[in-house]
N, C-alpha and C positions, 0 to 999 in steps of 0.2 A: 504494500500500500504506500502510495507516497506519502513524504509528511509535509512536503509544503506543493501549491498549484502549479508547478514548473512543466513545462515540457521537457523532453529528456534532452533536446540539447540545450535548453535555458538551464535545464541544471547544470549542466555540464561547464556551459559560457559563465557563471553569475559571478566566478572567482571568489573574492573574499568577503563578497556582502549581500547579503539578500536580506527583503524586504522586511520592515516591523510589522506589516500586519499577516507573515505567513505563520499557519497555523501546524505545529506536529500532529501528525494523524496518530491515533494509539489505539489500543486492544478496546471492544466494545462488543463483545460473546457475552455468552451467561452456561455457565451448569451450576450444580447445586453441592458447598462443601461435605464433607462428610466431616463427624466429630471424631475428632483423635483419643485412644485409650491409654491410659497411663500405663508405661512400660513394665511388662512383667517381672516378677521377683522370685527369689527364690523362699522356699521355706525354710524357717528359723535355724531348721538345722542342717543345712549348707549355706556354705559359704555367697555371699552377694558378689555377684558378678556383674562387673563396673562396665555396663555398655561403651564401646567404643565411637568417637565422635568425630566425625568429620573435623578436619580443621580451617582454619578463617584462611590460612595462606593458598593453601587448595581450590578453594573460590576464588580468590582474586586470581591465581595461577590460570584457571580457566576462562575468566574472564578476559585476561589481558590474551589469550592464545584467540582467543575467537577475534577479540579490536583486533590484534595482529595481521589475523586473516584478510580481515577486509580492511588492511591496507591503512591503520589506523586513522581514520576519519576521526575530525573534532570540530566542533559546533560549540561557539563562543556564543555564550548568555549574557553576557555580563555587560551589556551596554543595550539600549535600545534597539540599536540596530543591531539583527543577527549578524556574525561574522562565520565565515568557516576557512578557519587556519590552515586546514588540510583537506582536503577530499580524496575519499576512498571508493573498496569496490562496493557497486549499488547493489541493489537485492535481485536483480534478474539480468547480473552480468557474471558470465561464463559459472566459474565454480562457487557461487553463492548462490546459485537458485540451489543444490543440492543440499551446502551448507545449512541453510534454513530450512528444506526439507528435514534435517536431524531437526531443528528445535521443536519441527512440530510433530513430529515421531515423540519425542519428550511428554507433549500432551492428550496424546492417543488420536491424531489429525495425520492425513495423508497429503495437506499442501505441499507446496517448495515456494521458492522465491521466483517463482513464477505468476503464483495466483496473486498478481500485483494488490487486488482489493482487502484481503483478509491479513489485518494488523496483526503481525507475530512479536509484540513486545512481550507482552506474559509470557508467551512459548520460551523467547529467549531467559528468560530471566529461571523458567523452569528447569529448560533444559543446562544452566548453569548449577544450580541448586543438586538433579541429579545426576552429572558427570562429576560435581566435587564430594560425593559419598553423601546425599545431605538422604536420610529416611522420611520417605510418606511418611511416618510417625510423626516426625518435626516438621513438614513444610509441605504441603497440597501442590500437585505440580496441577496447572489451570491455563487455559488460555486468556483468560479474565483475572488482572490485578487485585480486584477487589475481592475475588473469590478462594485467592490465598491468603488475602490481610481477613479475612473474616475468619478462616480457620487458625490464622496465628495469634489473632484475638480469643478465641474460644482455648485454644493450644494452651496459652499463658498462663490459665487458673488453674492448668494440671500438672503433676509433678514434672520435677529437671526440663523445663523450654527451654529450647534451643535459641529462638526469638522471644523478644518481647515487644512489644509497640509503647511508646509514647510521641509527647507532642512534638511538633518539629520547633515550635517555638520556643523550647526552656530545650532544647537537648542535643548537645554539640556530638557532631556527628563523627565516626570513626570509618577507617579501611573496613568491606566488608558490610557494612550495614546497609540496606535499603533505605530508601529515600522515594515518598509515594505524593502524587497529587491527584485532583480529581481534575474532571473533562467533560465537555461538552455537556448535558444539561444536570451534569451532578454536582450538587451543591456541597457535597461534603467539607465539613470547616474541623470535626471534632473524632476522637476514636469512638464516640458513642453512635457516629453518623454512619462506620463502616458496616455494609453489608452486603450478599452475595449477590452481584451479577449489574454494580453498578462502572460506569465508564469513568476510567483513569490510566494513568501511567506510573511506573516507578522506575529507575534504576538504580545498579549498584556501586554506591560507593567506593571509587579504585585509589584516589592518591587525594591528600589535605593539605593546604598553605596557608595557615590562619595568619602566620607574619606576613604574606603578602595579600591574602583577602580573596581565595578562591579553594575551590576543591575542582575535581575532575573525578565524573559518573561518568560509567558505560553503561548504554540501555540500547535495547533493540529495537529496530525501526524507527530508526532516531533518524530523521532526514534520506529514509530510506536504505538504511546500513545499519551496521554497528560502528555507534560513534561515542567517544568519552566527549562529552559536555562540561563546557565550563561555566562555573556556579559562583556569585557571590557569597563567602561565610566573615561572620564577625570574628573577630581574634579569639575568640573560647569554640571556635568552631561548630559555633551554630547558625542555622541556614537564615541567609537575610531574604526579603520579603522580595519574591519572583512574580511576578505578574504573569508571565506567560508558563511557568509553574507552581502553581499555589499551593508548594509543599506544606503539608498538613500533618504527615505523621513522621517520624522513624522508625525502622524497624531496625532495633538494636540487635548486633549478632554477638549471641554468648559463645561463641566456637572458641575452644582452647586458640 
């Protein structure tokens, strides 16, 4: 799906600035979470066997392999006017339509980066989740954003989360964590606002410069790719107020 109204070679021509009123296209599916069961135990007389957990460096390891792939694209926020410092490979150029076929293999979907119309943010964001070891126990893989922050909300109140959500506004963000906003006619402001099968985006937080006043996300179907985003944060490295991301929640990653 595109994310901004470009023709492929206006995309191609825009160089390093396109327009303030072009809009990122994002994930807008629905299916229905399921509730996660708290991790089985042993009985008192055996010994507890200490589930083994994916780790935080693993995720960003697959994150930055996939940017890599396409050629590491970056999409500067942080001014009025979009900038794009780098442009990479697009979603339905040579070995990226296949590429994006895996993310939605991830969600149990038979696209590729072909089907230019159907937003594969959440797919990417899942299929990151499960190539870095993360357990359906801890994380719903979805093609719908909001359909995994609602299981990682319901996730929270039961034993050892992996994730936890709070606001974006009190909560300086780290390598690893998700960073979510709402879209198109979803008003979400609050975590009590999240539920399953509303339109938004998120991506994962990959590198932070609270001494110079940015961090850098990578999300899918970010301007048609996978591209790290750059974000204003304030020096405690919490996210400052995005107009065309109205980051609303964190999702903190407890990964060793």
């Amino acid at each position: 799906m595109f994310s901004f109204p470009f023709t492929r070679s206006a995309l191609r021509g825009i160089g390093r600035t396109v327009a303030t009123s072009a809009v990122l296209a994002l994930t807008a599916c629905s299916s229905t979470p399921v509730t996660p069961s708290p991790s089985a135990t042993n009985s008192a007389a055996a010994p507890v066997v200490q589930r083994e957990l994916p780790h935080r460096a693993a995720l960003l390891a697959v994150a930055k392999t996939e940017w890599d792939f396409f050629d590491r694209q970056q999409i500067d926020m942080r001014s009025e006017v979009l900038n794009a410092p780098r442009l990479g490979l697009l979603e339905d150029e040579g070995e990226a339509v296949q590429r994006i076929g895996l993310y939605w293999q991830a969600v149990g979907k038979n696209y590729t980066g072909a089907d230019t119309q159907q937003a594969w943010s959440a797919a990417f964001i899942s299929y990151l989740m499960q190539t870095a070891g993360v357990s359906p126990d801890d994380f719903l893989v979805s093609d719908v954003h909001f359909n995994y922050l609602s299981f990682l909300k319901a996730r929270q109140s039961l034993p050892a989360p992996l994730f936890v959500l709070r606001p974006a506004a009190s909560e300086p963000i780290a390598p690893g964590d998700l960073i979510c906003a709402p879209r198109d006619s979803n008003q979400a402001a609050t975590l009590d606002d999240i539920r399953p099968g509303l339109p938004g985006h998120c991506d994962l937080v990959y590198e932070i410069h609270p001494e110079q006043g940015w961090a850098g996300v990578i999300g899918g179907n970010v301007f048609n790719s996978v591209s790290e985003s750059l974000i204003p944060i304030e020096a405690h490295a919490r996210l400052l107020p995005l107009a065309r991301r109205p980051w609303f929640v964190v999702v903190k990653n407890l990964m060793p």
